[in-house]
KEDREN-141474 format. One record per residue (C-alpha): x, y, z; residue number from 1; residue in one letter. Coordinates in steps of 0.5 Angstrom, whole numbers, plus 2048, in hexadecimal, padded with zeros to 3 digits. Each point is the difference from the previous one (the first is absolute). Layout:
! residues N
+-----+-----+-----+-----+---------+
|   u |   v |   w | num | residuo |
+-----+-----+-----+-----+---------+
|   X |   Y |   Z | NUM |       A |
...
+-----+-----+-----+-----+---------+
***
This chain:
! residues 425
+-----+-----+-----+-----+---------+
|   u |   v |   w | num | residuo |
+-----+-----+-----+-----+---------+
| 758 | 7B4 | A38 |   1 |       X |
| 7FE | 7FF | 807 |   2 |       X |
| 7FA | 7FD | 803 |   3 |       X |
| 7FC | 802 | 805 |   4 |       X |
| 7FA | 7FC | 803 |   5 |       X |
| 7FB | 804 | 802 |   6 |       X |
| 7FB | 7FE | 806 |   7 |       X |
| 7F9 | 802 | 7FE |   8 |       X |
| 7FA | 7FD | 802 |   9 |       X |
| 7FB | 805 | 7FD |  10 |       X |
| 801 | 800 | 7F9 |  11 |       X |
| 7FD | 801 | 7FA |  12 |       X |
| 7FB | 7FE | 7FD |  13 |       X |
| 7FE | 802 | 808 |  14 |       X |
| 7FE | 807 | 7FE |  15 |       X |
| 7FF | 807 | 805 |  16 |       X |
| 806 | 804 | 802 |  17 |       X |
| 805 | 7FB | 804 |  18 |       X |
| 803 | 7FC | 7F9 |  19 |       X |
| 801 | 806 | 7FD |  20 |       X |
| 807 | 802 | 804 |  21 |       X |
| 803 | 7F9 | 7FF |  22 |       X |
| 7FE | 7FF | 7F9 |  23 |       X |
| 804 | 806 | 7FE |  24 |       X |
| 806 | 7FF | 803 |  25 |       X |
| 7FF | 7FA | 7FD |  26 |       X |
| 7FF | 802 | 7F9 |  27 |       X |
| 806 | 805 | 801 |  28 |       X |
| 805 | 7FD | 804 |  29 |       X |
| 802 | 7FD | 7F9 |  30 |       X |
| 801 | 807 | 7FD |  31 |       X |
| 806 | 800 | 805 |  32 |       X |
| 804 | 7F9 | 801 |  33 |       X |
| 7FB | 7FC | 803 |  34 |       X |
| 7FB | 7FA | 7FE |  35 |       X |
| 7FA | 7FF | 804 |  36 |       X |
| 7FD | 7FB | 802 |  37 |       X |
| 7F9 | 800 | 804 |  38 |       X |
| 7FE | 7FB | 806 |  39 |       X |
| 7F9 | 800 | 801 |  40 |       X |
| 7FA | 7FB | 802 |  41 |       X |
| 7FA | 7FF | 7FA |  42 |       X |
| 7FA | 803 | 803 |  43 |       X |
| 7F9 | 7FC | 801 |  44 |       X |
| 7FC | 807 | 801 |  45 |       X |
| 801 | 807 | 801 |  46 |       X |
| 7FD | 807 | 7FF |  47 |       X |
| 803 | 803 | 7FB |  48 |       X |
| 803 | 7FD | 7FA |  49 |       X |
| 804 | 804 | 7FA |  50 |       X |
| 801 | 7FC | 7F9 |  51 |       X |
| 805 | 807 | 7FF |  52 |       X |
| 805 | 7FF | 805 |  53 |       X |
| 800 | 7F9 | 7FF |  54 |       X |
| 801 | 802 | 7F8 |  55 |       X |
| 805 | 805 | 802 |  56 |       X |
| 804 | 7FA | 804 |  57 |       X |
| 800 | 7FC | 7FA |  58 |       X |
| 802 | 805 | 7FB |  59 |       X |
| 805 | 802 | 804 |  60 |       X |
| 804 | 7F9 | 801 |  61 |       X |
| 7FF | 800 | 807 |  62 |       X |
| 801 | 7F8 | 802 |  63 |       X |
| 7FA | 7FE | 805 |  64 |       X |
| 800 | 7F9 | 804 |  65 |       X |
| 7F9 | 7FF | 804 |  66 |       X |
| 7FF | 7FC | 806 |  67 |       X |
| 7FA | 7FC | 7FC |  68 |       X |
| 7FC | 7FF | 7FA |  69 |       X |
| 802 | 805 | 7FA |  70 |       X |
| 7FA | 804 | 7FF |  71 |       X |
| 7FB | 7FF | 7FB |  72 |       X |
| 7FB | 805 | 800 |  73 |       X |
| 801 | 806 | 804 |  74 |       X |
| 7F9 | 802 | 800 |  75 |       X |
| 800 | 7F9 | 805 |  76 |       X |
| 804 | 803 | 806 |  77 |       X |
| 7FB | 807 | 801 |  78 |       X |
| 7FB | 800 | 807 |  79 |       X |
| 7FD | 805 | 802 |  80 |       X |
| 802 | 805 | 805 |  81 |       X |
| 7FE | 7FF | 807 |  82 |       X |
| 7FC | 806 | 803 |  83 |       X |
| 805 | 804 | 806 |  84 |       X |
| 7FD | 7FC | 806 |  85 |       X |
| 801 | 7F9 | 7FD |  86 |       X |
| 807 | 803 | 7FD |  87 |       X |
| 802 | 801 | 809 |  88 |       X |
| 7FD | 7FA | 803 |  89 |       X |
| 803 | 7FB | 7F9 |  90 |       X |
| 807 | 805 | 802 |  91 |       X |
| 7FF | 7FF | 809 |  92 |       X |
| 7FF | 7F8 | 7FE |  93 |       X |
| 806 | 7FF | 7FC |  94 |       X |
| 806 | 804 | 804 |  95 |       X |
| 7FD | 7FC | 806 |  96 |       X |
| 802 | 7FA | 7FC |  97 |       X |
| 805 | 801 | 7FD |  98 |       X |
| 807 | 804 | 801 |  99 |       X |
| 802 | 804 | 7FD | 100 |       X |
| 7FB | 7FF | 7FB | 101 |       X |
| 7FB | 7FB | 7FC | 102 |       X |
| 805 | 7FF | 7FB | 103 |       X |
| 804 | 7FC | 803 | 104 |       X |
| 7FE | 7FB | 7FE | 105 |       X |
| 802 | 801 | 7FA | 106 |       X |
| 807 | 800 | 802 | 107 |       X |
| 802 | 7F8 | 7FF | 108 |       X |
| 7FD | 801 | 7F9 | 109 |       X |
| 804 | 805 | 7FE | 110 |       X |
| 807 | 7FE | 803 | 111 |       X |
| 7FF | 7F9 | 7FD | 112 |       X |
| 7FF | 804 | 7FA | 113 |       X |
| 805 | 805 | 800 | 114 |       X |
| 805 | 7F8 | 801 | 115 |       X |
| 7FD | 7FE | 7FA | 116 |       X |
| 802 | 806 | 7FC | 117 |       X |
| 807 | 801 | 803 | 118 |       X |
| 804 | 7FC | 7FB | 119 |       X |
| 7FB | 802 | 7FA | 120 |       X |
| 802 | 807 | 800 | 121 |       X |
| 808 | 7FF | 804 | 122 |       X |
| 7FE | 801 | 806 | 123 |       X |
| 7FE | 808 | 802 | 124 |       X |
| 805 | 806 | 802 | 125 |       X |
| 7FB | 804 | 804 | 126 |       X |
| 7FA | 7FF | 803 | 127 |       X |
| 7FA | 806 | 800 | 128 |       X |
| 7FB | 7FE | 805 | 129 |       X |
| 7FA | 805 | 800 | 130 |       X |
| 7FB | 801 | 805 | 131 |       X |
| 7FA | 800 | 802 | 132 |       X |
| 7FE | 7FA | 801 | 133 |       X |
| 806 | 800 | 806 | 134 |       X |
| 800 | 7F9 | 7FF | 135 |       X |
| 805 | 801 | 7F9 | 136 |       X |
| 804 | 803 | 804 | 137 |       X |
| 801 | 7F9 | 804 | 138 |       X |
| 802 | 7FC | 7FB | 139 |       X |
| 805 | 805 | 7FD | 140 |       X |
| 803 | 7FF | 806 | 141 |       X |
| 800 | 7F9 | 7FF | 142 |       X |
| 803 | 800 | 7FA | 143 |       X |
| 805 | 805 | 801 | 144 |       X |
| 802 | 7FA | 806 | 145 |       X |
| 800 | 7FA | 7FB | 146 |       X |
| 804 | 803 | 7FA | 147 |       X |
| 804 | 806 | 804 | 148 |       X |
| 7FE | 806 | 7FB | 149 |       X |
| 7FD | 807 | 801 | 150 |       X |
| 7FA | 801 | 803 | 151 |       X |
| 7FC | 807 | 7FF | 152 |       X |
| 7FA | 801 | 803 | 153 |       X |
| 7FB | 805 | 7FD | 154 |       X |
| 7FA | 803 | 804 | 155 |       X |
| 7FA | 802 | 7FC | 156 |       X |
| 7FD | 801 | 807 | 157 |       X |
| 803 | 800 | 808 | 158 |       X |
| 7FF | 7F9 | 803 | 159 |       X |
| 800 | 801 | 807 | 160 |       X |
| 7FE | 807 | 801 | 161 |       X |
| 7FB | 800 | 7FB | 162 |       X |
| 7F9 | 801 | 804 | 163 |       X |
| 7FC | 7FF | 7FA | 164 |       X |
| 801 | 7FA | 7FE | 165 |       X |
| 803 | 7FC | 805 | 166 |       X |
| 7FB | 801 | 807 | 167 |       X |
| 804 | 7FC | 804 | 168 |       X |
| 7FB | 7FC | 804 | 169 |       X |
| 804 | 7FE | 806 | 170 |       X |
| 808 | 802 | 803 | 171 |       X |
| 802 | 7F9 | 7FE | 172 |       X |
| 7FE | 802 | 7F9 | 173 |       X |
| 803 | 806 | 7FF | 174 |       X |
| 807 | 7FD | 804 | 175 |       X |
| 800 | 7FB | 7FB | 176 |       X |
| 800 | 805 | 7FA | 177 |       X |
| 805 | 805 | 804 | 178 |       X |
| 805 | 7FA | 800 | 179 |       X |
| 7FE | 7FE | 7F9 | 180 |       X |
| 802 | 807 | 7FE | 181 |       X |
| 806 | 801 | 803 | 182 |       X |
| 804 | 7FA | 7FE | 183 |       X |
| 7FE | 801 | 7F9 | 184 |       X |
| 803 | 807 | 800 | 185 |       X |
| 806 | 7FE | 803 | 186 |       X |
| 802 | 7FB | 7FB | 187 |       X |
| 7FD | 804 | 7FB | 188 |       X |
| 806 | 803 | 7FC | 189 |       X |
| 7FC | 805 | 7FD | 190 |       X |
| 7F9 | 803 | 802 | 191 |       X |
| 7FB | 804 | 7FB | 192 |       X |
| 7FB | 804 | 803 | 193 |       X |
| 7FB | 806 | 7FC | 194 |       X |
| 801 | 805 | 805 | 195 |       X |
| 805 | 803 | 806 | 196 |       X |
| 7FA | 7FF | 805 | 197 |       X |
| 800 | 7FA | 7FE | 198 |       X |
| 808 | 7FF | 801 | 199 |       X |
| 800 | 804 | 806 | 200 |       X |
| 7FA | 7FC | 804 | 201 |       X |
| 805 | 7F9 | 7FD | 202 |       X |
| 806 | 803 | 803 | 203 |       X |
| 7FD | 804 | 807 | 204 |       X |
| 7FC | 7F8 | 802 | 205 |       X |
| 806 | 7FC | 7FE | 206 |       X |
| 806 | 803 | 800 | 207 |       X |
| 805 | 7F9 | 7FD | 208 |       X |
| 7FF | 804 | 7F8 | 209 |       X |
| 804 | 805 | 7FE | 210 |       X |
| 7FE | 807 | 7FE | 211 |       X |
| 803 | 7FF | 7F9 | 212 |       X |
| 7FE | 7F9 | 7FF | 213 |       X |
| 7F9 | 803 | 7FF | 214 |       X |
| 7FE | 803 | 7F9 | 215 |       X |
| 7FB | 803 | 7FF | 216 |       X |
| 7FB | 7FE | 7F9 | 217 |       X |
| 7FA | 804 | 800 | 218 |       X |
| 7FB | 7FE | 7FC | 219 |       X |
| 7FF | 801 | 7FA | 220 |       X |
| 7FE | 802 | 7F8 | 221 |       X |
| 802 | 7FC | 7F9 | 222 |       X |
| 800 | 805 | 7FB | 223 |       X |
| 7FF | 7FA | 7FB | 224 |       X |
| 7F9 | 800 | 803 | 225 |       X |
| 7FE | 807 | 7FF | 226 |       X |
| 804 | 801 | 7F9 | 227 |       X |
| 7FC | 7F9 | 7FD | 228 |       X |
| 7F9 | 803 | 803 | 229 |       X |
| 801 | 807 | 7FE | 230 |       X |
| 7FF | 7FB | 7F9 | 231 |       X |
| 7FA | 7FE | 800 | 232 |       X |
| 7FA | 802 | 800 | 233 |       X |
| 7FE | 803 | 807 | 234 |       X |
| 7F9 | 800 | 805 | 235 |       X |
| 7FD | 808 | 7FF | 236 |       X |
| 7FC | 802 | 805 | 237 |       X |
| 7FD | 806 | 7FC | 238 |       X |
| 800 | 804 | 806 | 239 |       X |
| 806 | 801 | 807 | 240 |       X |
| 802 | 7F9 | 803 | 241 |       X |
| 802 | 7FF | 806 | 242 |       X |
| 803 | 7F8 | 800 | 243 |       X |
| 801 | 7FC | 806 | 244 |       X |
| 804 | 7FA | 7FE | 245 |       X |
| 801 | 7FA | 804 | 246 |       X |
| 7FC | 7FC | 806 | 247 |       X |
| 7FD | 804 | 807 | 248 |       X |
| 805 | 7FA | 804 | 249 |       X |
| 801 | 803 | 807 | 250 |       X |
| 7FD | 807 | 7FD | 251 |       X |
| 7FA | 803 | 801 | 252 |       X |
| 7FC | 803 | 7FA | 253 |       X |
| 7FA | 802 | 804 | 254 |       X |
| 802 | 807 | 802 | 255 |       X |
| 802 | 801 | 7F8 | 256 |       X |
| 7F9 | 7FD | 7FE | 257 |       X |
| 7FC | 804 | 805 | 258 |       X |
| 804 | 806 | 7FC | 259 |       X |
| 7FE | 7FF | 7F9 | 260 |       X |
| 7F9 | 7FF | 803 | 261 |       X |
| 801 | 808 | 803 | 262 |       X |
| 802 | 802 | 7FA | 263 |       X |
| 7FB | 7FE | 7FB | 264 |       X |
| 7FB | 803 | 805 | 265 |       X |
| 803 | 806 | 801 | 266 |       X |
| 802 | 801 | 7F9 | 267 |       X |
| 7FB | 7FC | 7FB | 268 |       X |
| 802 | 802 | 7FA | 269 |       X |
| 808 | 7FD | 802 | 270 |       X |
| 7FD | 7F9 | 7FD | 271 |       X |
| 801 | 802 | 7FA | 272 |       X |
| 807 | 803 | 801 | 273 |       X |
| 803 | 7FC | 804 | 274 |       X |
| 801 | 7F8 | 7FF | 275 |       X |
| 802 | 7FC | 807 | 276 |       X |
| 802 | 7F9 | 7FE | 277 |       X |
| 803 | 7FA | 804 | 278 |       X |
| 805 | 7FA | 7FD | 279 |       X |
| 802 | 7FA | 804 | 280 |       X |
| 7FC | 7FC | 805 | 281 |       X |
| 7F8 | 802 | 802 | 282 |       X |
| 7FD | 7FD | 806 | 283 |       X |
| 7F8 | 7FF | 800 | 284 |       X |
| 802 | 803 | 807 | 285 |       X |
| 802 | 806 | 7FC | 286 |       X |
| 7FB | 800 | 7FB | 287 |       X |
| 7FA | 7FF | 804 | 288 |       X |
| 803 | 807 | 804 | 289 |       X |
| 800 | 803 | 7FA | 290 |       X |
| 7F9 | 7FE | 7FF | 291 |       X |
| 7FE | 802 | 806 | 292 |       X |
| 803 | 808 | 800 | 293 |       X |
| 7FD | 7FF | 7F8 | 294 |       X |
| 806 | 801 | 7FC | 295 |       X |
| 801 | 7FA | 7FD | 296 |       X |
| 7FD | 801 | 7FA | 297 |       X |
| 804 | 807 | 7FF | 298 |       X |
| 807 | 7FD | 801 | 299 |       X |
| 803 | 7FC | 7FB | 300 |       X |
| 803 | 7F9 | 803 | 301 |       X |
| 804 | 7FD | 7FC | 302 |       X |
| 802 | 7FA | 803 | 303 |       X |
| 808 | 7FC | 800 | 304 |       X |
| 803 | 802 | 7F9 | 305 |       X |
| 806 | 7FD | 7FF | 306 |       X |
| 807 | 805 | 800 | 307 |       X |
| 801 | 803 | 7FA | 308 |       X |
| 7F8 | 801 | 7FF | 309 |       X |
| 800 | 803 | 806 | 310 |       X |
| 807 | 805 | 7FE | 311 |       X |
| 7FB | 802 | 7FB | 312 |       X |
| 7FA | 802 | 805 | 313 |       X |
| 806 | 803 | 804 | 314 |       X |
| 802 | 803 | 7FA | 315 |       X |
| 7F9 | 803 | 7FE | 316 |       X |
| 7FF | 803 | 807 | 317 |       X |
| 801 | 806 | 803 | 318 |       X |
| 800 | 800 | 806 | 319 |       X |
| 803 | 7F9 | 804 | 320 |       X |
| 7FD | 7FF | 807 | 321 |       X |
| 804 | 7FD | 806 | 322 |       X |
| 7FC | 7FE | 806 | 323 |       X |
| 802 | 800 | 808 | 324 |       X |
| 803 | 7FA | 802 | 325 |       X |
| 7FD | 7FD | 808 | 326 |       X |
| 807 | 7FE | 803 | 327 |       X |
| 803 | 801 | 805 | 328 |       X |
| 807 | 800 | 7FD | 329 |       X |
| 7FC | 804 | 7F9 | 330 |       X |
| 806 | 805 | 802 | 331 |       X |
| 804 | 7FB | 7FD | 332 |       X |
| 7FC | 7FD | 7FB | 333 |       X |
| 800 | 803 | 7F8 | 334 |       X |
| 7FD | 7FB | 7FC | 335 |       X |
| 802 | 7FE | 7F8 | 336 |       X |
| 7FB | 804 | 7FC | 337 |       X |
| 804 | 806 | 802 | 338 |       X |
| 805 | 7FE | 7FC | 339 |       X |
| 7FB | 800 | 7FA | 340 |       X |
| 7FC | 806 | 802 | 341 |       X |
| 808 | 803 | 801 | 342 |       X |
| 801 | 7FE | 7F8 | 343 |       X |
| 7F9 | 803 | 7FD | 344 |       X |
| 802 | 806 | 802 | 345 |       X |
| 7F9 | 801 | 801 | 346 |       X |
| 7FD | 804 | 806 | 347 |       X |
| 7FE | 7FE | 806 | 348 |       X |
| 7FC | 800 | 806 | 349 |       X |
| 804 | 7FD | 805 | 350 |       X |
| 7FA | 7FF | 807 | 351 |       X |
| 805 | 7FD | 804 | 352 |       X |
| 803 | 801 | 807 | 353 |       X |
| 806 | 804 | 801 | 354 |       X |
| 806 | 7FB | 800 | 355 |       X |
| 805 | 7FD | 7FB | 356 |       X |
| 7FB | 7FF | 7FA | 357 |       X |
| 7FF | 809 | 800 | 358 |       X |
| 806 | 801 | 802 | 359 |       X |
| 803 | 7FC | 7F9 | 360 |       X |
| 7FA | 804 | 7FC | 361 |       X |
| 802 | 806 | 802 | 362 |       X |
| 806 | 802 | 7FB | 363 |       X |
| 7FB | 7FC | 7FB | 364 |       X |
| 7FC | 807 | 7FF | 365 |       X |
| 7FA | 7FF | 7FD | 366 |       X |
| 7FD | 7FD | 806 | 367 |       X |
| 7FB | 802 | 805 | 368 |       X |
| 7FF | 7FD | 806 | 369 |       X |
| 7FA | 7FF | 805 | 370 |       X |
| 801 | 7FD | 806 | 371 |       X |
| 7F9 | 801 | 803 | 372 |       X |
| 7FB | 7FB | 7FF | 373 |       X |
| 7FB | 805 | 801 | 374 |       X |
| 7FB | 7FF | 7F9 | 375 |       X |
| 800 | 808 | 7FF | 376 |       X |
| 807 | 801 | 800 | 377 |       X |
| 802 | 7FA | 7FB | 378 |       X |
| 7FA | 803 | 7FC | 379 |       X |
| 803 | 807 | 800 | 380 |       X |
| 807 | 7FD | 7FE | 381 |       X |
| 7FC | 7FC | 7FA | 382 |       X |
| 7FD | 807 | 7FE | 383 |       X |
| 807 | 804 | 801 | 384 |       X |
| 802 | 7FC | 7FB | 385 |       X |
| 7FA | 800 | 7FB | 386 |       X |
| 802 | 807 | 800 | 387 |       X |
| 807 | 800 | 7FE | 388 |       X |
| 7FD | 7FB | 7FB | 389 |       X |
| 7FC | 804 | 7FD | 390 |       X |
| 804 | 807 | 800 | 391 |       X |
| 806 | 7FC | 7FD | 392 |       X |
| 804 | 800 | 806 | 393 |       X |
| 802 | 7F9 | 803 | 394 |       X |
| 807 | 800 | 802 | 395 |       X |
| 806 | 7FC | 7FD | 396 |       X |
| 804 | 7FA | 803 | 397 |       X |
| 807 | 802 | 801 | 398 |       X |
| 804 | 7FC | 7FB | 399 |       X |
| 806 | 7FF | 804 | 400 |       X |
| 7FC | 7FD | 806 | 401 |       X |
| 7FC | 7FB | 7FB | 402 |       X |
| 807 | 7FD | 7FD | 403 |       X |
| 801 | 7FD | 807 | 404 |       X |
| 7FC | 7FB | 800 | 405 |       X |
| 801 | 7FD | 7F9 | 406 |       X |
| 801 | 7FA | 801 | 407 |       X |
| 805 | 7FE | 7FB | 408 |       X |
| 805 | 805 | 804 | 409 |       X |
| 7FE | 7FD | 806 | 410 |       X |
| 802 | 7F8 | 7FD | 411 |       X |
| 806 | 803 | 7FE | 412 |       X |
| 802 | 802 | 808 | 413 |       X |
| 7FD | 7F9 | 802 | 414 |       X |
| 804 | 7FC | 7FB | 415 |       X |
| 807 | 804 | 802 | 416 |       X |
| 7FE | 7FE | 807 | 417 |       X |
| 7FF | 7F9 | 7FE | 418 |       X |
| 808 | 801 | 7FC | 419 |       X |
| 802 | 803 | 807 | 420 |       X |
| 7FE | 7FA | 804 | 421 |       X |
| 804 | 7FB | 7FB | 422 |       X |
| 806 | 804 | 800 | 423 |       X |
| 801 | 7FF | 808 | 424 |       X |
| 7FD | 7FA | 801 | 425 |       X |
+-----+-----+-----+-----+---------+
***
């Protein structure tokens, strides 16, 4: 079997969306000729951990080797989330320090211990370094130099022209990661983006890759997930629910507040009808604004669930809520819980801009999508929907665009490129 060693900073038992992707790869690399074997840092204190994902890496064989203590008690790592302000100035603090990101301090750590390992696993056929943070990209990039193997780089996110979560603090900075950027794609042998905006805005800026050296991947669903939740008992509401799932990083959650405030005050009898509740992170920024507008106590706040109790309120929903995104380059941007929204078959209510995220949902069909952030208007899409709910009327997924995103299949595509890579090397 060949082996590849994958590059990936944020993995279980870190939780929230962005571990998600590599973990399955690595779990279903194996299904199609490839053992995994995962480089990562052993977190100190994080927001989110997930005890499931963790279990999963560890039934599913998947050899993890840590740049520092194993981890005793998962329950250890967890901090809590900081409010949006601090969140920005923490981030501006750390891009005007560090280039191209915090991690790379973690660099040494991780190529001294990708040395030490070498011998005891063979030595690797192939490297897969996923990203962010940019600085796994680096130490592919340094590895594929020392032992003159393969290189594929996995964007989860854009790099340089991602203006949400790189704000480049001066003209120095942002050279600096343009030159970054560029030499690794020029001596990446492959390259895996989420999405054809992505692939385009890659190609335009630099112009040293290959159309058809860039693949794209999109994120997905594990079937698993939803065939193992589907077996449990699930979280009944008793009435409609609208679930959002995930944390309000770089979105704005204040215009769909505002319209479960309109809502209920216009339809009173609805807080017996209809359920809104939240998953995953929930600032004291966000509650005390729900205190305010006087719908705390009418909404459901679950908290951070772990992955597959969080597939069985998924499950047991309705409608699943996405919220419009404040970046820039939103139009390239379609984040992980897509995927999983795509593999409920569920409808949804999509409150996103025109771009690449509504264009991706449009072939879904049991979707309906609210661009403006105007209360009145995402309330009536909320009372659209409770209407076809209670008529019986809520359209179906279509199948054949669901299937696109297993993620099974997509391993399957990823590990004949990793096949095609050696035969030409």
């Amino acid at each position: 079997m060949n082996k590849v060693l994958i590059i990936s900073y944020y993995f279980p038992p870190m939780g929230m969306g962005g571990v998600q992707r590599t973990l399955k790869f690595a779990k279903y690399l194996k299904d199609f000729g490839w053992e995994s074997v995962v480089i990562t840092d052993s977190p100190k204190k994080y927001y989110a951990v997930d005890e499931s994902l963790m279990k999963e890496a560890i039934e599913n064989d998947i050899k993890i080797e840590r740049t520092g203590r194993e981890i005793k008690d998962i329950k250890d790592i967890v901090v809590k989330a900081p409010n949006e302000r601090v969140r920005k100035f923490r981030n501006f603090l750390s891009q005007l320090v560090f280039i191209p990101d915090s991690k790379i301090v973690w660099r040494k750590k991780a190529l001294a211990k990708i040395d030490e390992i070498w011998n005891k696993y063979g030595g690797f056929d192939l490297i897969f370094a996923t990203a962010p943070p940019y600085t796994d990209f680096l130490i592919g990039q340094a590895v594929k130099k020392k032992y003159k193997i393969p290189l594929v780089v996995d964007y989860r996110d854009l790099w340089v022209d991602n203006k949400v979560l790189n704000s480049y603090p001066t003209y120095y900075h942002k050279m600096s990661n343009i030159r970054l950027e560029k030499k690794v794609l020029s001596e990446a042998n492959k390259v895996i983006v989420t999405n054809r905006k992505t692939k385009e805005l890659l190609i335009t800026r630099y112009g040293n890759v290959d159309y058809n050296d860039v693949k794209i991947f999109p994120h997905g669903y594990d079937q698993e997930d939803f065939d193992k939740a589907s077996k449990e008992v699930l979280p009944a509401a008793g009435k409609m629910r609208f679930l959002y799932s995930g944390s309000f990083y770089c979105y704005n959650p204040k215009p769909y507040f505002d319209s479960i405030k309109f809502l209920y005050d216009k339809y009173p009898e609805l807080e017996k009808e209809i359920e809104f509740c939240f998953l995953g992170q929930f600032t004291q920024e966000h509650i005390k604004y729900c205190q305010q507008i006087k719908i705390y106590d009418k909404i459901n706040i679950q908290g951070y669930k772990d992955h597959i109790e969080c597939i069985k309120y998924i499950l047991s929903s309705d409608v699943l809520v996405l919220l419009k995104s404040k970046g820039e380059n939103e139009i390239a941007s379609m984040v992980g819980k897509v995927g999983e929204y795509i593999g409920s078959r569920k409808n949804i209510l999509a409150l996103i801009p025109d771009g690449l995220t509504q264009k991706t949902l449009t072939e879904y069909g049991a979707v309906k999508f609210e661009g403006s952030e105007d209360p009145r208007e995402i309330s009536g899409a909320i009372y659209d929907y409770y209407k076809l709910y209670k008529e019986n009327k809520l359209p179906s997924a279509e199948e054949d665009f669901v299937k696109q995103f297993n993620r099974k299949d997509m391993t399957d595509e990823l590990a004949t490129e990793f096949n095609y890579l050696l035969d030409i090397e």
